[in-house]
BAFI-3210 file (N, C-alpha, C; in Angstrom, 3 decimals, decimal comma, padded with zeros to 6 digits):
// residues 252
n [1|2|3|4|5|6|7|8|9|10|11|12|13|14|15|16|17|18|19|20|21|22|23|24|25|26|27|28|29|30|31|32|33|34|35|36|37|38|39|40|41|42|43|44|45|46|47|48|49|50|51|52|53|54|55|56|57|58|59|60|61|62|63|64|65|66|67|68|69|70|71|72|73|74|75|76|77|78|79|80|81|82|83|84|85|86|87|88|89|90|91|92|93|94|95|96|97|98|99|100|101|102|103|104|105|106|107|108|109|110|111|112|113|114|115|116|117|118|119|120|121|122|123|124|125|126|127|128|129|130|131|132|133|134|135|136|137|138|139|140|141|142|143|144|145|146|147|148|149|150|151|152|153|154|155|156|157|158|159|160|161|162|163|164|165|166|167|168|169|170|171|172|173|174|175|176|177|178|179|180|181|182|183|184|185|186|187|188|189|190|191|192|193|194|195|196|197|198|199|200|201|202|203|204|205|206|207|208|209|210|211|212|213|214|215|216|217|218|219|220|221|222|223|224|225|226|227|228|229|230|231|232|233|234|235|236|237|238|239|240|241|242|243|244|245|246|247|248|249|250|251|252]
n.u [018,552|017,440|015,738|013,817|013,005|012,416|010,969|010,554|011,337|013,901|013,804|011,407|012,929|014,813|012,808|011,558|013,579|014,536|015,882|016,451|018,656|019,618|017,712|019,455|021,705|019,982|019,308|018,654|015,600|015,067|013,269|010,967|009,186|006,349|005,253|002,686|001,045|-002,435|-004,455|-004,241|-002,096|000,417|003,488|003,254|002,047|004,158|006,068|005,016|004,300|006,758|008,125|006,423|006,998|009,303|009,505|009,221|010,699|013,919|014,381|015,632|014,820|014,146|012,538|010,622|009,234|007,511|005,693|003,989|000,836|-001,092|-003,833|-002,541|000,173|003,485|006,170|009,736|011,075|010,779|011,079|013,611|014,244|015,001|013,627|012,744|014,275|016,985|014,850|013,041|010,481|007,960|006,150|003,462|002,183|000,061|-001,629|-002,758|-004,959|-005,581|-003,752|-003,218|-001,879|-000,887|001,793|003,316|002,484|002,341|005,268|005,281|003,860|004,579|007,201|006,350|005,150|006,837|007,863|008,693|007,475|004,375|002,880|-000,391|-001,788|-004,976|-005,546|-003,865|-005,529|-007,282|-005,514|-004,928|-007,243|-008,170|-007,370|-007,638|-007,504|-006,612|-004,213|-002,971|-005,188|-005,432|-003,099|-003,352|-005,541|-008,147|-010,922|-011,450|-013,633|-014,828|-015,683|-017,694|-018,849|-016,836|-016,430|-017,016|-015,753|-016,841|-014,780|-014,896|-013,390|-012,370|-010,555|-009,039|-007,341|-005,053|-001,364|-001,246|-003,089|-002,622|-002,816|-005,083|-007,508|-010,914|-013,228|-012,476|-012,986|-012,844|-010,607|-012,135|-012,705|-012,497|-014,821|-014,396|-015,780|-015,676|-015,862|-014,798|-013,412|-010,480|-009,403|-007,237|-007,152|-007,780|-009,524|-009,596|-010,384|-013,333|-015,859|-018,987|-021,301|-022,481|-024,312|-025,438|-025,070|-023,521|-020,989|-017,803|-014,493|-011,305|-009,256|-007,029|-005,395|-002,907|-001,809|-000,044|001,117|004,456|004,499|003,829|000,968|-000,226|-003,142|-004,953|-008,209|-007,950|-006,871|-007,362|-006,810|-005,394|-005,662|-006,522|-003,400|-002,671|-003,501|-002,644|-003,689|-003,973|-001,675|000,087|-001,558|-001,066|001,999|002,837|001,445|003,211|005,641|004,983|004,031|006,750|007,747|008,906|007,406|006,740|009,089|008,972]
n.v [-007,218|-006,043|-008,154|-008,136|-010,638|-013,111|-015,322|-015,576|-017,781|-019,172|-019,752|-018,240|-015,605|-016,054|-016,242|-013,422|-011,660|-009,629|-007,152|-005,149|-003,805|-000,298|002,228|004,282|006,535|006,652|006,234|003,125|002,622|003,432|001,549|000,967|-001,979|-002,477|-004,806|-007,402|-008,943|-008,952|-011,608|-011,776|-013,489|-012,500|-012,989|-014,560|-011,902|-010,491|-011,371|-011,204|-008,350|-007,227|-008,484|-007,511|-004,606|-004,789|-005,489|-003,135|-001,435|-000,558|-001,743|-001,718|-003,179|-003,223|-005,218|-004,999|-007,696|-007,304|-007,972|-009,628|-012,026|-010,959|-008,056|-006,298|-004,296|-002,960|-002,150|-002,659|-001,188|001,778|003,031|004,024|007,423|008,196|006,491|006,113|007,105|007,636|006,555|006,130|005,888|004,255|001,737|000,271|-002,322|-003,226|-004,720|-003,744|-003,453|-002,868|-001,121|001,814|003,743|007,116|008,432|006,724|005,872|008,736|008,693|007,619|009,005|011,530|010,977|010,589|013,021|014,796|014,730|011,780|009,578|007,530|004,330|002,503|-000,216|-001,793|-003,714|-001,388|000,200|000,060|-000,353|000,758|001,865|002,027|003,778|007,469|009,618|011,300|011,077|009,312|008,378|010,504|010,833|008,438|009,460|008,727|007,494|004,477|001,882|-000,463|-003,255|-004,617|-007,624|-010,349|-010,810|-010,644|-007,362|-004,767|-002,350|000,986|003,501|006,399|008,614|007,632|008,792|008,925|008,704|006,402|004,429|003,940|002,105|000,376|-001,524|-000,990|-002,526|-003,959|-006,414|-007,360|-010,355|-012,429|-010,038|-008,107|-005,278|-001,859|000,309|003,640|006,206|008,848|010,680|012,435|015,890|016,534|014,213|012,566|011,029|007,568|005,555|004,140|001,520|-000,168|-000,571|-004,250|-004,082|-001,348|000,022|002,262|004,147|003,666|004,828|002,804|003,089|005,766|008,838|010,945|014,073|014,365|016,317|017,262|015,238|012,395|010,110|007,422|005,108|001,915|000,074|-002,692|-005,940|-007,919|-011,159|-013,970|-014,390|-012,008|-011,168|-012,373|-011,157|-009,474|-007,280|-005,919|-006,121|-004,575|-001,835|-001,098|-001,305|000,597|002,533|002,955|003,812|005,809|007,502|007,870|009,510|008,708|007,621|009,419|009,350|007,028]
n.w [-001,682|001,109|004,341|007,027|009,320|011,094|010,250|007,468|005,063|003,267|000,313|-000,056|000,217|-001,823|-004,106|-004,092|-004,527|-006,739|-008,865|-011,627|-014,116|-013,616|-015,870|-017,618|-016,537|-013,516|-010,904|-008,617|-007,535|-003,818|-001,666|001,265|002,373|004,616|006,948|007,723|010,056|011,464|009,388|006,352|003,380|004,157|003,406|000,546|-000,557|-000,423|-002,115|-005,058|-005,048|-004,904|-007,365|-009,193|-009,224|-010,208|-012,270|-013,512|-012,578|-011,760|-008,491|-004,943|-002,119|000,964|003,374|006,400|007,956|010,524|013,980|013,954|013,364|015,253|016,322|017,151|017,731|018,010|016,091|016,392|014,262|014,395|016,677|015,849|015,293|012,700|010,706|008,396|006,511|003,849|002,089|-001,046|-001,310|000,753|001,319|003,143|004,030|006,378|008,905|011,882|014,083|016,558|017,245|019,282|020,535|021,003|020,593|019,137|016,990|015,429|015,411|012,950|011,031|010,874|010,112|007,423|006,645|006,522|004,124|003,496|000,560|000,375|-000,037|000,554|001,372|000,903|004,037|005,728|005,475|007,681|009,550|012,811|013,468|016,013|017,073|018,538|017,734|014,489|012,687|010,885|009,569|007,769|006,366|005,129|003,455|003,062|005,462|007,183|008,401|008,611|006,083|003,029|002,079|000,694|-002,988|-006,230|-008,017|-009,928|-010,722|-011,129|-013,506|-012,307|-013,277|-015,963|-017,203|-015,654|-014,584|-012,889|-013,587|-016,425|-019,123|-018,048|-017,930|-018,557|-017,929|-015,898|-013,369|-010,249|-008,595|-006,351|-003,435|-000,233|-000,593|000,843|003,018|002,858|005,254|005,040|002,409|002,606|002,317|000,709|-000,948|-004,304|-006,431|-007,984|-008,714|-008,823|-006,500|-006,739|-003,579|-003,033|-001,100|-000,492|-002,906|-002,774|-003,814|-003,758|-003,118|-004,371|-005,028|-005,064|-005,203|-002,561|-001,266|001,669|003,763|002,625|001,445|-001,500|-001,355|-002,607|-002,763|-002,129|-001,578|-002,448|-002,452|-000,624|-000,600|-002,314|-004,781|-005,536|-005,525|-007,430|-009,557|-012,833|-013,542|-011,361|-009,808|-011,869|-011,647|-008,845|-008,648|-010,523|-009,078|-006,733|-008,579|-008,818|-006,464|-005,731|-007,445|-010,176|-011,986|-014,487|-015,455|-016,881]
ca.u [017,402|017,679|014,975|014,093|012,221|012,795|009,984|010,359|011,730|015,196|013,203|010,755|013,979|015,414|011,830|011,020|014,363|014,540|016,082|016,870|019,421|018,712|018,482|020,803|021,638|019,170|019,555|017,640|014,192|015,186|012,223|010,972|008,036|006,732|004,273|002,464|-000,287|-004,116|-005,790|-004,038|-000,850|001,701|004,303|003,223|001,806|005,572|006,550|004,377|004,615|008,424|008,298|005,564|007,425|010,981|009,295|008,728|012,035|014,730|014,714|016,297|013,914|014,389|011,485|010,495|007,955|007,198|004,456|003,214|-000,511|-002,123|-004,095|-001,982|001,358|003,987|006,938|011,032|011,893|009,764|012,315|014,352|014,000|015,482|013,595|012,763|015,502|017,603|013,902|012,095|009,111|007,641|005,018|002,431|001,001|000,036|-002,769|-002,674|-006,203|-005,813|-003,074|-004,006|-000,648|-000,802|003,065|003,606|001,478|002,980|006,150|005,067|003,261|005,804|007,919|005,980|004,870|008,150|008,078|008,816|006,142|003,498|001,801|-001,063|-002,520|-005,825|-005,380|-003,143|-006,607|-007,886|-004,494|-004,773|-008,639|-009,449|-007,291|-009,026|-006,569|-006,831|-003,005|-003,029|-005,989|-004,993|-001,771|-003,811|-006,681|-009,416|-011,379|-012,917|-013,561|-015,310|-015,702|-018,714|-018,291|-015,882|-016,878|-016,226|-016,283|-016,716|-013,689|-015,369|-011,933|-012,961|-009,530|-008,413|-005,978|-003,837|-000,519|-001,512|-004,029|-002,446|-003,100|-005,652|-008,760|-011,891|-014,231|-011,761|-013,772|-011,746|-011,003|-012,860|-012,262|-013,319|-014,820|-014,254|-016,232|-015,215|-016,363|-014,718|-012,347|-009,942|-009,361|-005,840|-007,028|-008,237|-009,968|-008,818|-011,330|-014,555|-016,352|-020,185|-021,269|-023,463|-025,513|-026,587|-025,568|-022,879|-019,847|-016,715|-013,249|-010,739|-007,934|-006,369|-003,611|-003,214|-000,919|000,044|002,364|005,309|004,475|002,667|000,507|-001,469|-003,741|-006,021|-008,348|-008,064|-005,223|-007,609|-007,114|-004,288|-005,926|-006,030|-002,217|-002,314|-003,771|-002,245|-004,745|-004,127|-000,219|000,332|-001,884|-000,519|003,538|002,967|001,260|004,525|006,478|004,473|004,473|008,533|008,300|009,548|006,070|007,087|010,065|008,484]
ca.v [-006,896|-006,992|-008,383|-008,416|-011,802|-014,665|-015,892|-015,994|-018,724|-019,040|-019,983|-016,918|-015,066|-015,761|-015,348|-012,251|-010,852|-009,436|-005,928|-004,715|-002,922|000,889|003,142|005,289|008,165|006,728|005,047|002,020|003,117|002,368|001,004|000,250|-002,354|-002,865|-005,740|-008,428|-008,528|-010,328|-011,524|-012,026|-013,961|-011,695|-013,703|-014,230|-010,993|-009,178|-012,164|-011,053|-007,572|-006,902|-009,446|-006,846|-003,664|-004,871|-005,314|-001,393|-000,248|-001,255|-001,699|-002,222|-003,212|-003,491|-005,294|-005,506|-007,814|-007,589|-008,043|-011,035|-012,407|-010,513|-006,768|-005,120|-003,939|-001,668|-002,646|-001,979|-000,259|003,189|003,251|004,857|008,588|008,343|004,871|006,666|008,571|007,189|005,888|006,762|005,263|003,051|000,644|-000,015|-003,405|-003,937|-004,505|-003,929|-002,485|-002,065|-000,187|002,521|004,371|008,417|008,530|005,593|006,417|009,664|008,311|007,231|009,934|012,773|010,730|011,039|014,207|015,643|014,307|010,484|009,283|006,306|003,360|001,942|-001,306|-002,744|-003,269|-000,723|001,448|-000,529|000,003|001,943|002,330|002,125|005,048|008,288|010,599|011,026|011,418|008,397|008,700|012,191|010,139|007,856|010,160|008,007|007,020|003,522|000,923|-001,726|-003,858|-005,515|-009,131|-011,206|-010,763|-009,846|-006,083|-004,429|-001,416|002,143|004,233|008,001|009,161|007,067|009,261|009,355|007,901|005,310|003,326|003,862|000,791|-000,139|-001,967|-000,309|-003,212|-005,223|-007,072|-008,095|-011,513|-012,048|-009,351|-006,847|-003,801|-000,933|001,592|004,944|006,816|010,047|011,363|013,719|017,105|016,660|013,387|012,197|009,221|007,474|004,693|002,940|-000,070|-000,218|-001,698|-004,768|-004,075|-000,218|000,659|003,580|004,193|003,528|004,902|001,784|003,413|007,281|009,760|011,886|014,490|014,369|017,277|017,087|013,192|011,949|009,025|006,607|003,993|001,300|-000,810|-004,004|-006,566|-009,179|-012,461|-014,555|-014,180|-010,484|-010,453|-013,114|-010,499|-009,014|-005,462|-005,325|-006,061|-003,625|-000,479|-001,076|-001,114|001,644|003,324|002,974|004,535|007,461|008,371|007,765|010,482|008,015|006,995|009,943|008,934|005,918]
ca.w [-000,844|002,979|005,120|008,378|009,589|011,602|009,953|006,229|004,002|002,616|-000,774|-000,056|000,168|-003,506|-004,837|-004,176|-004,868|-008,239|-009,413|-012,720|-014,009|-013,394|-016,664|-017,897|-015,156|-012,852|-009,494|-008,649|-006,566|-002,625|-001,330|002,142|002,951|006,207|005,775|008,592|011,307|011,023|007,840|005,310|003,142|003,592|002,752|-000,714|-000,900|-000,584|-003,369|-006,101|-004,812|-005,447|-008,359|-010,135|-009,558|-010,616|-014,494|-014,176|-012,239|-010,421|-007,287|-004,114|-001,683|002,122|003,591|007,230|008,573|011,763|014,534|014,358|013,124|015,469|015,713|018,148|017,623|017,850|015,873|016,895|013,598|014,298|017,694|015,345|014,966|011,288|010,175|006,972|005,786|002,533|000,990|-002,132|-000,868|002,085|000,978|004,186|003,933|007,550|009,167|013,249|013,838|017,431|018,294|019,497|021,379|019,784|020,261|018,010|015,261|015,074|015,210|011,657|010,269|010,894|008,661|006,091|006,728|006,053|002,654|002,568|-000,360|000,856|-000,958|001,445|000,624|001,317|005,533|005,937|006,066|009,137|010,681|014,070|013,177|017,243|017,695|018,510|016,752|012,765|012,227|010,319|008,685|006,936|005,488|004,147|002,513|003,614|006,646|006,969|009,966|008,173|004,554|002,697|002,123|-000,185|-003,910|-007,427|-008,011|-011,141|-010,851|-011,947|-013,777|-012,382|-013,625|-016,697|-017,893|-014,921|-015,346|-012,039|-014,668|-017,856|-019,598|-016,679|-018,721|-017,969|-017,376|-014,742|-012,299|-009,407|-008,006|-004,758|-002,171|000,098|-000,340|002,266|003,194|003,028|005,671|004,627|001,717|003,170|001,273|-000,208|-001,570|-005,505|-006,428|-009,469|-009,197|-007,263|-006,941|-005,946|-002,309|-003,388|000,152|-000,464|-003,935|-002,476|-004,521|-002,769|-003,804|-003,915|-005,397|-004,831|-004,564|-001,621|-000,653|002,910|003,477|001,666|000,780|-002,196|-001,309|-003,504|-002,147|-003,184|-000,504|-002,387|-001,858|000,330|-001,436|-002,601|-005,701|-006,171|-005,462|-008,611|-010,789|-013,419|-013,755|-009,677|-009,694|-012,526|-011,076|-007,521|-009,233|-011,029|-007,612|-006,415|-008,699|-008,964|-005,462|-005,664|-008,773|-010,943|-013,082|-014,842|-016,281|-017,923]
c.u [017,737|016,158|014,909|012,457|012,920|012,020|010,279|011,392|013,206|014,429|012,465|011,764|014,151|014,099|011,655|012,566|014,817|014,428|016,694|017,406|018,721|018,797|019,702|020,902|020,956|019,524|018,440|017,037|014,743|013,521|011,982|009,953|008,019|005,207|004,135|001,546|-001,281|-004,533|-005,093|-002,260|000,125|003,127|004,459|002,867|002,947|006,450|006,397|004,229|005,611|008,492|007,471|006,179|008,531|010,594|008,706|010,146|012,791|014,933|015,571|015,254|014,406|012,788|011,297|009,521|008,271|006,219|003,358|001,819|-001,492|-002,744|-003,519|-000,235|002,267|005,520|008,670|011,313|011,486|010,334|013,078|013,812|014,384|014,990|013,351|013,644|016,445|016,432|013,259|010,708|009,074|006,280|003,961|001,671|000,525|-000,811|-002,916|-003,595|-006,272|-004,593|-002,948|-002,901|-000,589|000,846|003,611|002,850|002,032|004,257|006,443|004,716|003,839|006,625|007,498|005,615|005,724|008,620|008,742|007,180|005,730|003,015|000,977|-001,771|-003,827|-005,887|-004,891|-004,116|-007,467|-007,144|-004,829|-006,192|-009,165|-008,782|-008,281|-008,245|-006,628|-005,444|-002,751|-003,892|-006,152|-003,985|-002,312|-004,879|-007,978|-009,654|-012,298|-012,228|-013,966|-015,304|-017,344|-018,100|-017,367|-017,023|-016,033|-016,528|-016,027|-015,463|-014,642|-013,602|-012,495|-011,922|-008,583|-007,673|-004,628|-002,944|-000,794|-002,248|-004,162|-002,466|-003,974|-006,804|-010,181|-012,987|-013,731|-012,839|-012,571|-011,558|-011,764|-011,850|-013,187|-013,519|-014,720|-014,605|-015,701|-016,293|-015,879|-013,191|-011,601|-009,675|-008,467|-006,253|-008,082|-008,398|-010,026|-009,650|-012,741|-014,992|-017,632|-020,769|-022,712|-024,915|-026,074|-026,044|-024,434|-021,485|-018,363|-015,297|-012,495|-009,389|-007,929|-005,287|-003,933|-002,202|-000,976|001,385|003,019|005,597|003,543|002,435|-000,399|-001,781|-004,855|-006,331|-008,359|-006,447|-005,826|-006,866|-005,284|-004,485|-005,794|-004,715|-001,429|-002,212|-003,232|-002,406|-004,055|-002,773|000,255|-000,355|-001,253|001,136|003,654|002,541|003,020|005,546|006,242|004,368|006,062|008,533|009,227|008,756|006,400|008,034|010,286|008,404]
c.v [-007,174|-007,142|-008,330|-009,225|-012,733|-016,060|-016,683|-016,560|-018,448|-019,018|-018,469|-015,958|-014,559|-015,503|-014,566|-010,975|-010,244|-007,286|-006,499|-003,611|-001,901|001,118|004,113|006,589|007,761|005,724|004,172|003,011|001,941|002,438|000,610|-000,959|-003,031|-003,613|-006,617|-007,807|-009,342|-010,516|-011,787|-012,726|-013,125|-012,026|-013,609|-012,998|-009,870|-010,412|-011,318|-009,481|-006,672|-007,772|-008,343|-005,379|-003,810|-005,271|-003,977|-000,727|-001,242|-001,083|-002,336|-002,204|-003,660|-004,058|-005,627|-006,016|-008,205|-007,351|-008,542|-011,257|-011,716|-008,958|-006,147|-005,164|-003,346|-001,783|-001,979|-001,042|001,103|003,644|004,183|006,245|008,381|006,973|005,085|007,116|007,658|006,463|006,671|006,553|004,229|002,708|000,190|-001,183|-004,114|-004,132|-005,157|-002,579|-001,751|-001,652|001,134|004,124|005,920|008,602|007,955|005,779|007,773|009,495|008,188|008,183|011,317|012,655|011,135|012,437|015,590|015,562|012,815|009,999|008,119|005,830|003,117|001,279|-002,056|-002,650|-002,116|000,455|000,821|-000,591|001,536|002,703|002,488|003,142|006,138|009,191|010,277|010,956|010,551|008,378|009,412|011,428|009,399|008,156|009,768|007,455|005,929|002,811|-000,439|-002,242|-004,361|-006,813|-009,384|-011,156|-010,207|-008,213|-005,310|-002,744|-000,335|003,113|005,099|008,844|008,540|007,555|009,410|008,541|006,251|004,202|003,609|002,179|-000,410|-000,462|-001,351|-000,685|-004,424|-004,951|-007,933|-009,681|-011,546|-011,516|-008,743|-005,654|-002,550|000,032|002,575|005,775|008,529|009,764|011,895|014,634|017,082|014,814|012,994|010,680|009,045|006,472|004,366|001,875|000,471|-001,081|-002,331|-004,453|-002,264|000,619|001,647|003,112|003,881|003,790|003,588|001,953|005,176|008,028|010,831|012,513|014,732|015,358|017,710|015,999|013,271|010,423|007,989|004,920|003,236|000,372|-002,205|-004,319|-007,703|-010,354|-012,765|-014,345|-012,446|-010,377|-011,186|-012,174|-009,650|-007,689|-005,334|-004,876|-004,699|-002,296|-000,126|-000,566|000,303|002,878|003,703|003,789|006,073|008,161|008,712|009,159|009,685|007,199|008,076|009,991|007,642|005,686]
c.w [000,609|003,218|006,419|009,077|009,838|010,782|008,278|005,476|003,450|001,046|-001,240|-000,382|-001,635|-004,221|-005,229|-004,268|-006,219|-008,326|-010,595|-012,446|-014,552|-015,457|-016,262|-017,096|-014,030|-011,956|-009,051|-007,422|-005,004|-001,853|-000,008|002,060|004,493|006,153|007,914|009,466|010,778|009,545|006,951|005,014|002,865|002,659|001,098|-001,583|-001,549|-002,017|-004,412|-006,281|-005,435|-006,946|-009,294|-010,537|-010,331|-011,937|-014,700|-013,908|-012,055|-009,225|-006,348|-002,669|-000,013|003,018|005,507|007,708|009,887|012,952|014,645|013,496|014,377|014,815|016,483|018,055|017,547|017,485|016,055|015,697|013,339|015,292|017,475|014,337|013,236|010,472|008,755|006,031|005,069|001,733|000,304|-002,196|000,119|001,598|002,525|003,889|005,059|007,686|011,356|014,238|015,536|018,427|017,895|020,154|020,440|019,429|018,782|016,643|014,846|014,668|012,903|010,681|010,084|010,083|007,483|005,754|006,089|004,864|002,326|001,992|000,362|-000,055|000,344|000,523|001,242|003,418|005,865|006,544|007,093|010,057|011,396|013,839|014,365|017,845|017,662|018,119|015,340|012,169|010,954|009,431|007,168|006,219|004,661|003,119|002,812|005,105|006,435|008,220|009,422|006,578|004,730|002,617|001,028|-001,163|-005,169|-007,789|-008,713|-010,683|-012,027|-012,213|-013,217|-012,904|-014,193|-017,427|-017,137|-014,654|-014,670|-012,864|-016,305|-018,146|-018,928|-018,136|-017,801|-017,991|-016,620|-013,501|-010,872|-008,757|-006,621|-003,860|-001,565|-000,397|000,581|002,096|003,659|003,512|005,241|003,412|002,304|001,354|000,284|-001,046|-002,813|-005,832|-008,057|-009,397|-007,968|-007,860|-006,525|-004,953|-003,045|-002,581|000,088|-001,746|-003,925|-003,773|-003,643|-003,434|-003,696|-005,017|-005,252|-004,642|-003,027|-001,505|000,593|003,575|002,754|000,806|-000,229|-001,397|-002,056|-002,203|-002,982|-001,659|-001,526|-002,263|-000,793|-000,140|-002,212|-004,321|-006,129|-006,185|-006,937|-009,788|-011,324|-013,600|-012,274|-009,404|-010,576|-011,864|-009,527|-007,726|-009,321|-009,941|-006,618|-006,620|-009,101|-007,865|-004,947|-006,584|-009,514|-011,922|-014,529|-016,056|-016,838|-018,885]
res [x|x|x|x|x|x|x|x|x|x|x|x|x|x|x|x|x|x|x|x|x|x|x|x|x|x|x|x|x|x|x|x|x|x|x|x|x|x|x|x|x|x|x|x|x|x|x|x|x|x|x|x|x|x|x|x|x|x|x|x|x|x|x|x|x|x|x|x|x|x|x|x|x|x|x|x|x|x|x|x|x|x|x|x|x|x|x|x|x|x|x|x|x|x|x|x|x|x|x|x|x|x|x|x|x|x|x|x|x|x|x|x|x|x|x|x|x|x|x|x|x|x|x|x|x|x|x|x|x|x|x|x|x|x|x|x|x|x|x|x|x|x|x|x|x|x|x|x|x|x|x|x|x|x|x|x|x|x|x|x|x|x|x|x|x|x|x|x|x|x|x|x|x|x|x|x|x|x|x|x|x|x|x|x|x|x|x|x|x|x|x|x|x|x|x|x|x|x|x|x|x|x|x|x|x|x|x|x|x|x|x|x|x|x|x|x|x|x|x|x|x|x|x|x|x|x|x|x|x|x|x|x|x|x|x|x|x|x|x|x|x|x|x|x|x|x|x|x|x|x|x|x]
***
């Protein structure tokens, strides 16, 4: 695995390093994540993270965090015209709500655009929320600015046959998190589950696929809580999110 952090742990390190050997014909899944900013334990988040996919594939995981604990940021490895190119997927677990720069966000979304696949986790959909361009938005399928409060939240399946929540239980309640309001769907995107907002009753997607060009994308807004990244239902549908926007759920 490479990293790139001043920050994180020699210990953290060997943790969260864990591939299996590929199958037969098949090359281990290269992986980006690009992880850090306000709110939440990243750290352990990219632990339990990589630790959940590598009992579905193998991977090889390159992770970069960078940009600090705050909401504004614009990190060096997007500098590079080609920051995408040799991955089977880029994982998004940021959360850096106010930057705002259209260059830089494009920077990002062109990548994918062109066909590298996306996971987005939880923040990731409050990243670059005070821009006034949707570029970002459209990648991720959904539009939201805000959450309800910290709670448990009964998980509606709307699409329990699809491979993302095979073996997904279909009365999981989540550990305490947020919910996030979805101000809009976009068109290219399918909702594979909701929750209901305790404060007006609405439905709220909190898991989906999207196609974004030539990219598949799946997303899910939970992922607050040290605890959701504990859970077993959350770790498993998120993994498997993974390797289905890679095209590699498939060959399961």
């Amino acid at each position: 695995m490479i990293l790139r952090s001043p920050l994180f742990t020699a210990a953290l390190l060997i943790l969260s390093t864990s591939t299996l050997l590929s199958a037969e014909g098949q090359k281990p899944l290269r992986a980006l994540l690009i992880t850090d900013g306000c709110c939440h334990n990243y750290r352990l988040q990219t632990q339990q993270l990589t630790n959940a996919v590598a009992k579905l594939a193998a991977v090889e995981w390159t992770i970069v965090m960078e940009g600090g604990t705050g909401t504004r940021a614009q990190i060096p490895l997007y500098d590079n015209p080609n920051w995408s190119k040799g991955f089977d997927v880029v994982v998004h677990n940021e959360c850096f709500a106010d930057t705002r720069d259209h260059t830089y966000i494009r920077k990002i979304t062109e990548a994918h655009k062109t066909g590298t696949p996306g996971v987005v986790i939880h923040c990731a959909m409050h990243t670059y929320r005070a821009t006034d361009i949707d570029d970002w938005r459209e990648f991720l399928g959904v539009t939201s600015r805000r959450h309800d409060h910290l709670s448990r939240y009964p998980v509606k399946l709307v699409a329990p046959d699809h491979p993302i929540l095979q073996g997904m239980p279909s009365n999981w309640v989540t550990p305490l998190d947020e919910l996030y309001v979805i101000e809009k769907l976009w068109p290219n995107a399918k909702v594979l589950a909701t929750s209901k907002s305790e404060r007006d009753g609405k439905e709220h997607p909190v898991a989906w696929t999207n196609q974004f060009g030539k990219a598949r994308v799946f997303g899910t807004t939970y992922g607050h809580s040290d605890d959701t990244f504990r859970d077993p239902v959350f770790l498993t549908y998120v993994a498997r999110g993974v390797l289905w926007a890679a095209g590699r759920l498939e060959q399961q």
